[in-house]
C-alpha positions in Angstrom: -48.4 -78.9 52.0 -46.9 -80.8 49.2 -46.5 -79.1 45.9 -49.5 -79.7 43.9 -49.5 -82.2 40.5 -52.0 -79.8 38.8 -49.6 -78.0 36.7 -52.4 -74.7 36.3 -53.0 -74.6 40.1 -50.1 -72.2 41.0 -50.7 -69.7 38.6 -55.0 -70.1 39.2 -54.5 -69.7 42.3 -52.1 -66.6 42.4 -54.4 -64.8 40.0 -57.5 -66.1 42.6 -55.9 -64.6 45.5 -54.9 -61.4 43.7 -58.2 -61.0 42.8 -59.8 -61.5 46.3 -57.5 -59.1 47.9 -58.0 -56.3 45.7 -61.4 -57.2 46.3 -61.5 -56.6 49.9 -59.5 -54.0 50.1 -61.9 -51.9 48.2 -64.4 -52.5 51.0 -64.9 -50.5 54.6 -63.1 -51.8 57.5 -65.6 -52.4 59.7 -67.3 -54.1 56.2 -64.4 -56.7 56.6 -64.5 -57.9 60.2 -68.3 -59.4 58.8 -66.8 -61.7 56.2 -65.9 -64.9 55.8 -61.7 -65.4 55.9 -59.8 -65.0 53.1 -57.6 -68.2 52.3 -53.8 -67.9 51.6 -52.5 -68.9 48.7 -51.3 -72.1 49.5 -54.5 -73.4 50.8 -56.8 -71.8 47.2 -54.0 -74.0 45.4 -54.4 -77.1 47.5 -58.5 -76.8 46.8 -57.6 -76.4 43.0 -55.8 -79.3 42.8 -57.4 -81.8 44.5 -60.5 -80.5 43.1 -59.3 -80.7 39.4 -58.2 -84.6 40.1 -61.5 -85.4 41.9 -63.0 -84.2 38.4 -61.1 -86.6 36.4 -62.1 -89.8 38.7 -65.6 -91.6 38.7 -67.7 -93.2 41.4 -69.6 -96.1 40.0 -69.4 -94.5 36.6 -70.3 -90.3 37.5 -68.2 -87.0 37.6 -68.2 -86.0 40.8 -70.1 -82.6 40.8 -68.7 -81.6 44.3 -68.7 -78.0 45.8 -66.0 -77.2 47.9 -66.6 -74.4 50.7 -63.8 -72.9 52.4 -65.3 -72.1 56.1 -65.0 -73.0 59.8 -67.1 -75.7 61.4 -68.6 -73.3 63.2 -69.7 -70.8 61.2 -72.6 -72.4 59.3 -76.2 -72.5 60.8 -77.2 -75.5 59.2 -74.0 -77.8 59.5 -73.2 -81.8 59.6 -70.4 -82.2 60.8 -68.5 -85.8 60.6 -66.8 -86.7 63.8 -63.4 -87.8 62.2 -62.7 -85.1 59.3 -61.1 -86.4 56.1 -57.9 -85.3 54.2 -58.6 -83.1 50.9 -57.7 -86.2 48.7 -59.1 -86.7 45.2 -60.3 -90.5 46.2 -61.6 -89.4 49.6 -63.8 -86.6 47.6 -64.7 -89.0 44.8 -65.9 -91.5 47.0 -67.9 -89.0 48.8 -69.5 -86.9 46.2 -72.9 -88.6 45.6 -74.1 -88.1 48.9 -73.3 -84.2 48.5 -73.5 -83.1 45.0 -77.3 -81.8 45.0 -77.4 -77.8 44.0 -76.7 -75.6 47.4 -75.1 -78.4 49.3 -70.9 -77.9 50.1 -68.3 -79.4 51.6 -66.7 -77.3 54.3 -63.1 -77.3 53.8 -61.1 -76.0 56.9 -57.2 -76.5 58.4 -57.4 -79.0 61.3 -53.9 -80.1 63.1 -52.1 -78.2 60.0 -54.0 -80.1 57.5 -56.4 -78.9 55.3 -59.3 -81.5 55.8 -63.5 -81.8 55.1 -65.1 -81.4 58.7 -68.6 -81.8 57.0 -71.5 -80.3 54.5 -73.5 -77.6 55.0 -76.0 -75.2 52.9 -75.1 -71.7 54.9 -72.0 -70.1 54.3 -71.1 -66.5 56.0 -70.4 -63.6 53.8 -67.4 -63.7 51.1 -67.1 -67.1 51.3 -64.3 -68.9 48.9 -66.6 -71.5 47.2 -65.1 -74.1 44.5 -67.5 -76.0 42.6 -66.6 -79.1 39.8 -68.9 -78.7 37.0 -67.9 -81.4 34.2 -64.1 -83.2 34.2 -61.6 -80.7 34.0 -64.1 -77.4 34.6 -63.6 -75.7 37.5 -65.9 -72.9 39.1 -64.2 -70.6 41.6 -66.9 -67.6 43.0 -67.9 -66.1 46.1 -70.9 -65.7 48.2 -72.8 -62.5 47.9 -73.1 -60.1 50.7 -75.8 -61.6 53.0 -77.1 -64.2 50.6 -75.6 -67.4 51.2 -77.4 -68.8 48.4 -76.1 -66.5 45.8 -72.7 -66.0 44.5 -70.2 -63.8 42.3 -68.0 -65.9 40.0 -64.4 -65.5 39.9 -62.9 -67.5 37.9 -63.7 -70.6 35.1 -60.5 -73.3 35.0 -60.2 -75.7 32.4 -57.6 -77.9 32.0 -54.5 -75.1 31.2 -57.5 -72.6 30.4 -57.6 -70.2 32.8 -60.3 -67.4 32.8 -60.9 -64.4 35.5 -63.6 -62.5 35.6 -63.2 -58.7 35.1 -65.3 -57.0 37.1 -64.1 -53.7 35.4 -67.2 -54.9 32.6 -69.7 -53.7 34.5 -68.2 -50.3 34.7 -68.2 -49.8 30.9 -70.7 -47.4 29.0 -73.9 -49.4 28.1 -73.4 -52.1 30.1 -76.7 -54.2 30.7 -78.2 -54.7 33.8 -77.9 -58.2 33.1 -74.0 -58.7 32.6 -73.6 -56.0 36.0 -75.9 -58.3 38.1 -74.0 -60.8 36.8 -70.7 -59.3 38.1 -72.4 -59.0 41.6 -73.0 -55.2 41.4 -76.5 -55.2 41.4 -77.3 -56.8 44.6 -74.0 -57.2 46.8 -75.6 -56.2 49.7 -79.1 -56.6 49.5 -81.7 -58.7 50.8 -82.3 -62.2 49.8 -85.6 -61.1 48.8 -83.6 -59.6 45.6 -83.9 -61.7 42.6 -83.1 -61.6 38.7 -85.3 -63.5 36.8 -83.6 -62.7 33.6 -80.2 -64.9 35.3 -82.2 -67.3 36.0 -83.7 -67.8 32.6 -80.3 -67.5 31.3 -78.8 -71.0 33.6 -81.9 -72.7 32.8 -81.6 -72.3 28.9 -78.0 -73.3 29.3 -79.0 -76.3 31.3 -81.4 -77.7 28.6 -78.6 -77.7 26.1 -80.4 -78.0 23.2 -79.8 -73.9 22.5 -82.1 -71.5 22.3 -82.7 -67.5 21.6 -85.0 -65.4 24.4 -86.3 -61.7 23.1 -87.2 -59.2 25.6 -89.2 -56.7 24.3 -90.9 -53.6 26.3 -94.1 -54.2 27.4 -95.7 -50.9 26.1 -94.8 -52.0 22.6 -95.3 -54.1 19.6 -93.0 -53.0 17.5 -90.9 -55.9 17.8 -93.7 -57.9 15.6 -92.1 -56.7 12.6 -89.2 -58.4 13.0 -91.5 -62.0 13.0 -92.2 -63.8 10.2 -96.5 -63.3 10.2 -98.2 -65.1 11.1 -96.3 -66.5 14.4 -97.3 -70.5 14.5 -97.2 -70.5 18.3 -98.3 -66.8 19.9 -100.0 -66.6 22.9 -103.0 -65.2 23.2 -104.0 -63.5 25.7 -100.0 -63.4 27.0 -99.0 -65.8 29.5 -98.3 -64.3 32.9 -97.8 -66.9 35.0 -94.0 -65.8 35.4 -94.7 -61.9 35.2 -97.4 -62.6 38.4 -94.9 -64.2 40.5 -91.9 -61.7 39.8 -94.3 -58.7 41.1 -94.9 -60.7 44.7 -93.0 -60.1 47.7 -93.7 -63.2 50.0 -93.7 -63.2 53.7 -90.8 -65.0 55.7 -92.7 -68.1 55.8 -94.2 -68.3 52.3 -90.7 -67.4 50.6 -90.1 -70.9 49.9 -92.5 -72.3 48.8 -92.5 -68.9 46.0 -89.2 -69.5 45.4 -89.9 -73.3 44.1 -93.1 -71.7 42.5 -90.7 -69.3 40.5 -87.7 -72.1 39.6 -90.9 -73.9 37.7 -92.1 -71.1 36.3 -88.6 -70.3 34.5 -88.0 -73.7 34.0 -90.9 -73.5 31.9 -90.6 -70.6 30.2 -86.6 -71.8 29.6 -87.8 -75.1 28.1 -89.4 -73.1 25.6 -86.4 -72.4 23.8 -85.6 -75.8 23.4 -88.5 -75.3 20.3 -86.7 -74.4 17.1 -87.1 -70.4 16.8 -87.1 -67.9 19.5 -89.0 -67.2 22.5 -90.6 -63.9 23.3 -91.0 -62.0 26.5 -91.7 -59.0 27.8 -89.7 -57.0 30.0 -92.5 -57.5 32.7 -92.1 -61.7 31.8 -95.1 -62.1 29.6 -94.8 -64.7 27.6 -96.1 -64.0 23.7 -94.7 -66.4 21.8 -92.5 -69.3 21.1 -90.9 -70.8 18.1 -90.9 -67.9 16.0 -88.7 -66.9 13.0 -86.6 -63.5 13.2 -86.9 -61.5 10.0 -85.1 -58.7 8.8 -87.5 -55.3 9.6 -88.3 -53.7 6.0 -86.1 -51.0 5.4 -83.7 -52.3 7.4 -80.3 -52.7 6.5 -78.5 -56.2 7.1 -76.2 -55.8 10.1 -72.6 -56.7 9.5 -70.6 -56.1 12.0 -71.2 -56.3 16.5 -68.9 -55.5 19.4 -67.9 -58.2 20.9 -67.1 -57.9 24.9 -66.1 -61.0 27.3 -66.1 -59.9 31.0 -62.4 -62.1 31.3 -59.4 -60.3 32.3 -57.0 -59.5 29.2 -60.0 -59.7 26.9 -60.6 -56.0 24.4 -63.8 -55.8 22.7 -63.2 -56.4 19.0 -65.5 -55.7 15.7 -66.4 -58.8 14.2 -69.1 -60.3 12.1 -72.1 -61.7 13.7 -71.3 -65.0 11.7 -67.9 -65.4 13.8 -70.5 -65.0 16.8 -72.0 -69.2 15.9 -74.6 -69.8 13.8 -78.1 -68.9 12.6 -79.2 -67.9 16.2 -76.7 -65.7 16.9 -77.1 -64.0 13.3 -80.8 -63.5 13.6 -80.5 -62.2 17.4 -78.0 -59.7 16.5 -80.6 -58.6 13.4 -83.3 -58.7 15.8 -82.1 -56.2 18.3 -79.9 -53.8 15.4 -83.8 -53.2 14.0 -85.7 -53.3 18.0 -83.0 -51.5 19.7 -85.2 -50.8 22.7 -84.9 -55.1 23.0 -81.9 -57.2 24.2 -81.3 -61.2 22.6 -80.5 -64.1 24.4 -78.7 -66.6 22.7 -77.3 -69.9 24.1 -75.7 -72.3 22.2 -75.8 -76.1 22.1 -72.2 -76.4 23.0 -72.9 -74.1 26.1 -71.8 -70.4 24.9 -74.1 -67.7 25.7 -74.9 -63.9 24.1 -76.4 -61.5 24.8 -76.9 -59.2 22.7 -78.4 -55.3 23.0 -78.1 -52.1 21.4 -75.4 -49.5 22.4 -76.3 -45.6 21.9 -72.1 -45.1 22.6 -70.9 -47.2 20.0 -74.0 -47.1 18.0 -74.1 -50.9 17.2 -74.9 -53.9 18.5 -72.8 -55.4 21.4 -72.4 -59.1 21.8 -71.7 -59.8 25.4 -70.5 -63.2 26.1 -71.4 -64.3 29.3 -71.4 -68.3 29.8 -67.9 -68.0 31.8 -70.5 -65.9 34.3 -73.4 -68.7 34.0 -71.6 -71.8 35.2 
C-alpha cells in the first residue's frame, strides 16, 4: 500500500488498532473465533485516509456520508455484491456514495488480489466488526459492532482534521457513572439480544440531529418534586401525561412484529426529541411520560446557586476538572446543572446548537453535580 496523504492517519490508526487489540484480548477465546477479523494496521490506515479525502470531495454538490465496513463478501446475510470490485479511492467512493449513504447501509471493504477494494454494500455485519463512517467534511466515526447486534455499535474513535479523540472505556468504570454514559461505552448490552434497547440514547441522537439545542429532564415517576424547580404555572404541561413513548418502551414484540415497533418507537422519540427544539426544557419521566415542554428552570427556594460541576469526557488523556457551569455553554447548560444540584434524584440533557452534548446528574461520591460530555459518543 502506498503511504497515505492524510497526515493524522498513521497515528489514528495506531491508537485504533491498540485499542482493538486490548479489546479483544480481554475477551474468552472461544469468544474470539465468533468475531468479525481484526484489521492490521496498514489496512485501518488505508480506510482513514481514503475516507478522510472522500469527505472533502462532493458529488453534484453533497458530502459523501459513506459508511465503510471492514468484512468479507461472504460474511453478510443480506449482501450485494458488484461483480468487478472497486479500488478504495476517494473519487471511486465519492462517486458512489449517493446510492449508499442511507442510515444502516455499508460498504464492505475487503483485500482482493493484495488490494484493499469495495466488493459491495450490505446492512448485516458479523460480530466486532471495524465500521468507519463520514459524518460531515473532515469528521470521521470509527466504532464497532456490538455483540450480536449488527445494527448497533460501540464508538471508538471521533477524527477531525488533526483532532484525534479515543474513547475511554475506563469511564464507565468510575464511581457514579450513569447508566446512560456506560450503555454508551457498550457495557450495558454487549452481548445481549437485539431486543435490548435504550431509549434515553436514542432521545439523545435525535436532539442532536434537530440542531436547534435543547435540554431533556428525567424525573422519577413516583415524584413531583421536580415542579419546584418550574417556573408556575408551566405554559405547555401535559395533562393527563403523554404515554405514547412510555407504552411502547414496556412492549416486547414478537419476531415478526419487531419492525414495524421498532419504526413505531423511532417516531415516537422523534417526537418527543422535536420537543426540545421549543425554547425551554422538556420533561419526562423515568418511565417516558411526557409532562411538559417549553418550561423555565428555576432555582428551588432555599437553594443555593450552584457554582462549580465535575466535568468528565469519556476521551483518553482527558481528567475531570472543577469548573463553572458557565464554562459548560450557555443558559441551558447553567439551568440544567441548577436543575439537577436542587432534584438530585433527576439527570439533565443538554445539547447544544453547535452539536455538544451534557449530561448532567448528581454524584453521592463527589457530592456535586457531574457534567458528562458525551457528543464524541453520539455521532
Amino acid at each position: 500500500m502506498t503511504q497515505p496523504a492524510y497526515a493524522a492517519a498513521r497515528l489514528a490508526a495506531t491508537k485504533i488498532h491498540e485499542h482493538l487489540t486490548r479489546h479483544l484480548e480481554g475477551l474468552p477465546a472461544a469468544r474470539r473465533v465468533q468475531l468479525a477479523p481484526t484489521p492490521d494496521l496498514t489496512v485501518v490506515e488505508a480506510m482513514i485516509d481514503a475516507a478522510f479525502w472522500a469527505s472533502l470531495r462532493r458529488e453534484e454538490g453533497y458530502t459523501p456520508l459513506i459508511s465503510l465496513a471492514f468484512t468479507a463478501p461472504d460474511a453478510g446475510l443480506r449482501s450485494m455484491t458488484f461483480e468487478r470490485p472497486f479500488p478504495l479511492a476517494p473519487q471511486l467512493l465519492t462517486h458512489v456514495a449517493p446510492a449508499v449513504e442511507r442510515p444502516g447501509l455499508h460498504l464492505g471493504v475487503w483485500p482482493h488480489d493484495g488490494e484493499l477494494k469495495v466488493w459491495g454494500a450490505t446492512r448485516s455485519l458479523p460480530p466486532f466488526c471495524l465500521v468507519l463512517e463520514v459524518v460531515a467534511p473532515g469528521l470521521l466515526v470509527v466504532k464497532h459492532t456490538r455483540g450480536e447486534e449488527s445494527g448497533k455499535f460501540v464508538n471508538i474513535a471521533v477524527i477531525q482534521g488533526d483532532q484525534i479523540k479515543v474513547i475511554d472505556e475506563r469511564a464507565a468504570m468510575l464511581p457514579d457513572c450513569p447508566a446512560l454514559l456506560t450503555s454508551l461505552l457498550g457495557f450495558d448490552s454487549q452481548f445481549k439480544s437485539a431486543e435490548s434497547v435504550s431509549v434515553l440514547i436514542q432521545l439523545a441522537v435525535s436532539m442532536r440531529a434537530h440542531k436547534r439545542g435543547g435540554t431533556l429532564l428525567v424525573v422519577p415517576a413516583n415524584s413531583t418534586t421536580w415542579k419546584d424547580s418550574i417556573l408556575q404555572p408551566m405554559n405547555y404541561a401535559v395533562v393527563p401525561p403523554f404515554d405514547g413513548l412510555a407504552v411502547l418502551a414496556r412492549q416486547e414484540p414478537d419476531d415478526w412484529e419487531h419492525g414495524r415497533w421498532q419504526d413505531a418507537v423511532r417516531r415516537a422519540i422523534d417526537g418527543v426529541a422535536g420537543l426540545t427544539a421549543v425554547d425551554g426544557a422538556t420533561v419526562i419521566t423515568d418511565q417516558y411520560d411526557l409532562h411538559a415542554f417549553g418550561i423555565k428552570i428555576v432555582r428551588r427556594s432555599g437553594s443555593a446557586q450552584i457554582s462549580q460541576v465535575m466535568r468528565t469526557q469519556p476521551i483518553e488523556g482527558a481528567s475531570p476538572m472543577l469548573i463553572e457551569p458557565s464554562q459548560l455553554g450557555g443558559t441551558r447548560h447553567l439551568s440544567g446543572a441548577q436543575f439537577v444540584h436542587d432534584q438530585r434524584d433527576s439527570i439533565a440533557l443538554v445539547a447544544s446548537q453547535d452539536g455538544l452534548f451534557t449530561v448532567f446528574g448528581w454524584s453521592p461520591c463527589e457530592g456535586m453535580v457531574q457534567a458528562h460530555r458525551v457528543d464524541a459518543l453520539l455521532l
